[in-house]
N, C-alpha and C positions, 0 to 999 in steps of 0.2 A: 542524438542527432549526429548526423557525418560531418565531417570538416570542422573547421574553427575561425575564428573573427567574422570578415564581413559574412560570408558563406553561412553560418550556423546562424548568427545574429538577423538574418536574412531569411530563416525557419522559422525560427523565435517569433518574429512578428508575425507568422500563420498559424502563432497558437490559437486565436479564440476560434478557428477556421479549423480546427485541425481533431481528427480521431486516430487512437491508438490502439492497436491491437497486439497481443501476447502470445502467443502459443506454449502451453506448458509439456514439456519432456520431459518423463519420469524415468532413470535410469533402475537398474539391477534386473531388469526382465531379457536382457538381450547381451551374446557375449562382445558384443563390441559397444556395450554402455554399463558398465558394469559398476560405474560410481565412482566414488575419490575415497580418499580418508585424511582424517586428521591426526598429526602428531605433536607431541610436546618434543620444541627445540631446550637446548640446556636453557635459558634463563626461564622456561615455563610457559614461551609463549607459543601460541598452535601454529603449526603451517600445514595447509590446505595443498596439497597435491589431487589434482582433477584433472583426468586425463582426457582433453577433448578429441577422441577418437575420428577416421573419419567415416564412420558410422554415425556420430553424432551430429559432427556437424552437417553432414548430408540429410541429416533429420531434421536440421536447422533451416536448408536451402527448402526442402519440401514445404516445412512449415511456412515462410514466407511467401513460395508461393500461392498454399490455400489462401492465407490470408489477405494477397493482394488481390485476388479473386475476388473474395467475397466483399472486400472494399469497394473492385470497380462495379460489381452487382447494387451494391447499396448507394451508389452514386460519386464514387469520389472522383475527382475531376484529375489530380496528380498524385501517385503513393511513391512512397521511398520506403525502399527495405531495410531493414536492419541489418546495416554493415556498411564499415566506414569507405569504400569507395561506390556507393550506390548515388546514383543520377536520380531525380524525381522523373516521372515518365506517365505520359498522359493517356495511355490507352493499356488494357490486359495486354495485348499480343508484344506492348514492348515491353513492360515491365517481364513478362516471362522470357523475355529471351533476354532482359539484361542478368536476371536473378543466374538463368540458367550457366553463363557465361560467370560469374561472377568468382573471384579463387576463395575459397571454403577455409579458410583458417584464423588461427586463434590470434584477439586482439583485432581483426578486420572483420569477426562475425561477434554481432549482436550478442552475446551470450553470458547471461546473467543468473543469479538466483533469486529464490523469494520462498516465502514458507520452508526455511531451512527447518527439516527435518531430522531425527535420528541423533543417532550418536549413542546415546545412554539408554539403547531399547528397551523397552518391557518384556519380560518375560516368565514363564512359570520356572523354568530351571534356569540354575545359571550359567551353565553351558549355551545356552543360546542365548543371554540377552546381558545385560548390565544392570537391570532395576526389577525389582520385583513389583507384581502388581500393586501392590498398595504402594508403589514411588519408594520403596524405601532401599536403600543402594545394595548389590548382593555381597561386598566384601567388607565394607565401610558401615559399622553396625550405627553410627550416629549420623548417615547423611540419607536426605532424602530429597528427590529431586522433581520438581515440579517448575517448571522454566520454558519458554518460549522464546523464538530467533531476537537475535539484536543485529542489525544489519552495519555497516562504515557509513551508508548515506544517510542512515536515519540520525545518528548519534553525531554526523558531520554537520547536519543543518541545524542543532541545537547548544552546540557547542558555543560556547563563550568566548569571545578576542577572536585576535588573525594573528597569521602569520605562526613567528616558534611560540607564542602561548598557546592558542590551538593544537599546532603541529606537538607540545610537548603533552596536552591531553589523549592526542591519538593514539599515542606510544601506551597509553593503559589501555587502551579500547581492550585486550585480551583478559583482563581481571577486573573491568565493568559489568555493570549491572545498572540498567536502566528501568525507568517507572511512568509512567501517564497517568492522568487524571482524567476521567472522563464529564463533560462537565456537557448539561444538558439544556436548553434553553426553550422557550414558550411556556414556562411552569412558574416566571416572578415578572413582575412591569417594570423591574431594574432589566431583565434577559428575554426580552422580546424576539430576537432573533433578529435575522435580517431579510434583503429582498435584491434579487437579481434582476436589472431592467437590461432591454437592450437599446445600445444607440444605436448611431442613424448606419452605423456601415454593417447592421447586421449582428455585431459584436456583445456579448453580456458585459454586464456592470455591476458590479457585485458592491453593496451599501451592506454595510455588520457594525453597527457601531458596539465599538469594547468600551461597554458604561463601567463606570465606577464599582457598581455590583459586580460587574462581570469580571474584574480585574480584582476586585477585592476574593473572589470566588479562586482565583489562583493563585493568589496570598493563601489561604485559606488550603488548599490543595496542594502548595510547595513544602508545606510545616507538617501534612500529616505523611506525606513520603519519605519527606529527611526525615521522621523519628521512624517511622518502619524501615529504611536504611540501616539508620544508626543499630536499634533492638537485631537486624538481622546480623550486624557484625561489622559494617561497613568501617573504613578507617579514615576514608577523607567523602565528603556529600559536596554537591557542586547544586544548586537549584537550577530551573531553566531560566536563567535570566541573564542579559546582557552582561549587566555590572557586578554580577555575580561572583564571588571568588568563593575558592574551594574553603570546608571547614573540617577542623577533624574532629568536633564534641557536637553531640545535638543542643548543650547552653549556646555554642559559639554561634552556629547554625541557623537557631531558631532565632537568637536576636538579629542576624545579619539580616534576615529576611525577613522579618519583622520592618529592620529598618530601609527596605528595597521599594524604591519610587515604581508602585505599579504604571506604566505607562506602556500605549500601545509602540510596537518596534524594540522595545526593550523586553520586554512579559513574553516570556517566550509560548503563544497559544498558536494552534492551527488547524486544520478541520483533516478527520477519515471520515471513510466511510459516508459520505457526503449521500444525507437520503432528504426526500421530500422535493419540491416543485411541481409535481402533476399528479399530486395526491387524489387516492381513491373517494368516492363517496355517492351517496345514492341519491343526489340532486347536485344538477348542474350549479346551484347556485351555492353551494358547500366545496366544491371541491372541479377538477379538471378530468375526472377521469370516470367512469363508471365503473361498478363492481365486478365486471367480466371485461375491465382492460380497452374499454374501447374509452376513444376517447370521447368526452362529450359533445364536441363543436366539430368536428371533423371526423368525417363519417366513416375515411379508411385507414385512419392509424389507432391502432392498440399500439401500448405504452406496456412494458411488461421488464421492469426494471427496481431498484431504490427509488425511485423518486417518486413513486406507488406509494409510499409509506405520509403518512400525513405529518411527522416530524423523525426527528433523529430518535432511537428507540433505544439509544443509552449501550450498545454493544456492536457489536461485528454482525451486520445483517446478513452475511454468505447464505446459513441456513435457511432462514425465513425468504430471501429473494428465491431460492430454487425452491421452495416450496410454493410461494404465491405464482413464479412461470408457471411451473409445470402445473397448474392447476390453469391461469387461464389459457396457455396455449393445447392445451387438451380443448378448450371451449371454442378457442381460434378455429383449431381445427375441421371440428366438427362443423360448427359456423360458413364456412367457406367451402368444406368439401361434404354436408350432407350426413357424412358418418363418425360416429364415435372413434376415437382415435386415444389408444394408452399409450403415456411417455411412462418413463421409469420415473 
C-alpha cells in the first residue's frame, strides 16, 4: 500500500472491500531483463544485485496498466497502482493517465519477488548447471539439494519477540531453514473447520475456533520438525511460537515444547492456499456450485477458482485449479458462444 500512518491506515480499513492483482515478469528472455545474481559477502552472507533496468520497469508501468483495466472491466469503483506516489482514481481514463505520468523507478515501483527460482540449476553436464539430475551437487560429492524459496516476510511474521530479539534473528535469516506443517481439517469433531458469515456492511467474518485438538495437533507438529531439523544438522531450532526460545539439542527442544501453553495468539498457525466456500457438487443441496461452474442459484455467474474444491486438499492447489478452469472455461465457452472452444 502507498503512504504511511493515517493515509495507509485509511486503505487498511477497505480490506474486506478490496481485490488484488499481480502481474508476473519473468526475466532472462530479453537484453534489458537479463536477471540478478547472487554472491557470498566475506562473512558468508548472499547479497542480491538486481538490476532494475528500464526496460523492466516500463514492463512494470504496462503491467499496471493491463491490470487496472481489467479491474475497471470487472467493476471496481477506485484502483491504486502499485507505486508509492499513486492517487486511488475512479474511472480507466484517469487511472491511465496517472499510471502513464507516473516516474518508473526503483523503491517508488511496486516491485517484488515470489516463487524465487534457480540458483543451483539442474543439469546433465556441469558446465551448464550446478546439480545433477538426480539433485545431487556436481562438485560437492556429499551434498544434494532439494529446497524451495524462503522469503524476509514469510520468516518476519513467524518470528518470536520484537524489537533487537527479533531484529538479532533476522541477522541469521541467511543460514535458515524453515519448515511447515500442513494440518488438515473436516477429518475429526475436535477440527471441524470453520465458517465465514457476512455483516451487515457487506463485510466477511471469519469464526475458526482453534480447539484443543487443533492446538494439541501443532504440539504435535512442532516436535516432528525440530527432530528433522535436528537429524538434518541443525545447531539451534526455534518452534513457531510466541514464547518460544531457541534450543541447540533436540532433549532441550523437545521438552521446551512439550512444556509450551498451546493457546491461540501465541501457537504460531495460519491458512495458505485458502480453498473451499462455493464447493462443486451435483445437487444444489450438497454444495453451491454445479459440476460445469455454474453456480446454482444464480444463473449468470460461474465460479471457476479454489473455492471449487469442497475442502483444503492438503497441498498447493496451483495444478489442480488450472486444471479444473481450463476444463470448465472450455464449457463456459462453448455454452455462451455455440462452439467448442481449446484453451491449452
Amino acid at each position: 500500500l502507498p503512504g504511511f500512518g493515517e493515509k495507509q491506515a485509511a486503505l487498511y480499513r477497505q480490506f474486506p472491500n478490496a481485490n488484488l492483482m499481480l502481474a508476473l515478469m519473468r526475466d532472462g528472455f530479453h537484453e534489458g531483463a537479463v536477471g540478478g545474481k547472487v554472491e557470498l559477502q566475506g562473512d558468508g552472507s548472499p547479497l542480491l544485485d538486481y538490476p532494475l533496468t528500464d526496460y523492466v520497469l516500463e514492463g512494470a508501468r504496462r503491467s499496471m496498466l493491463a491490470m487496472a483495466q481489467i479491474q475497471f472491466e470487472a467493476g471496481a469503483t477506485t484502483v491504486y497502482p502499485g507505486h508509492e506516489l499513486a492517487e486511488g482514481t475512479s474511472t480507466w481514463q484517469a487511472t491511465k493517465a496517472a499510471i502513464e505520468a507516473l516516474p518508473m523507478k526503483p523503491l517508488l515501483t511496486k516491485i517484488g519477488s515470489a516463487h524465487v527460482m534457480g540458483g543451483c540449476g539442474l543439469a546433465g553436464d556441469e558446465k551448464l548447471g550446478v546439480t545433477r539430475p538426480d539433485g545431487q551437487h556436481w562438485q560437492i560429492e556429499n551434498l544434494s539439494i532439494h529446497d524451495g524459496s524462503l522469503f524476509p516476510t514469510s520468516i518476519g511474521a513467524n518470528l518470536p519477540g520484537f524489537g533487537e530479539k527479533q531484529a538479532a534473528l533476522y541477522r541469521q535469516f541467511p543460514k535458515a531453514n524453515v519448515m511447515l506443517a500442513l494440518m488438515r481439517d473436516g477429518f475429526h469433531e475436535g477440527a471441524v473447520g470453520g465458517k465465514v458469515e457476512l455483516q451487515s456492511d457487506g463485510s466477511p467474518l471469519l469464526d475458526y475456533p482453534l480447539t484443543d485438538y487443533v492446538l494439541e495437533g501443532a504440539r504435535r507438529s512442532m516436535l516432528a520438525m525440530a527432530q528433522i531439523q535436528f537429524e538434518a544438522g541443525a545447531t539451534m531450532v526455534y518452534p513457531g511460537h510466541e514464547l518460544a526460545e531457541g534450543s541447540s539439542t533436540w532433549a532441550a527442544t523437545k521438552a521446551a515444547i512439550d512444556a509450551l501453553p498451546m493457546k491461540p495468539l501465541l501457537t504460531k498457525i495460519g491458512s495458505a492456499h485458502v480453498m473451499g466456500g462455493c464447493g462443486l457438487a451435483g445437487d444444489e443441496k450438497l454444495g453451491v456450485t454445479r459440476p460445469d461452474g455454474q453456480h446454482w442459484q444464480i444463473e449468470n455467474l460461474s465460479i471457476h477458482d479454489g473455492s471449487l474444491f469442497p475442502t483444503s486438499i492438503g497441498a498447493n492447489p496451483q495444478l489442480s485449479i488450472y486444471g479444473n478452469v481450463n476444463r470448465l472455461a472450455q464449457g463456459l465457452a462453448k455454452r455462451l458462444g455455440g462452439a467448442a472452444v481449446a484453451l491449452a
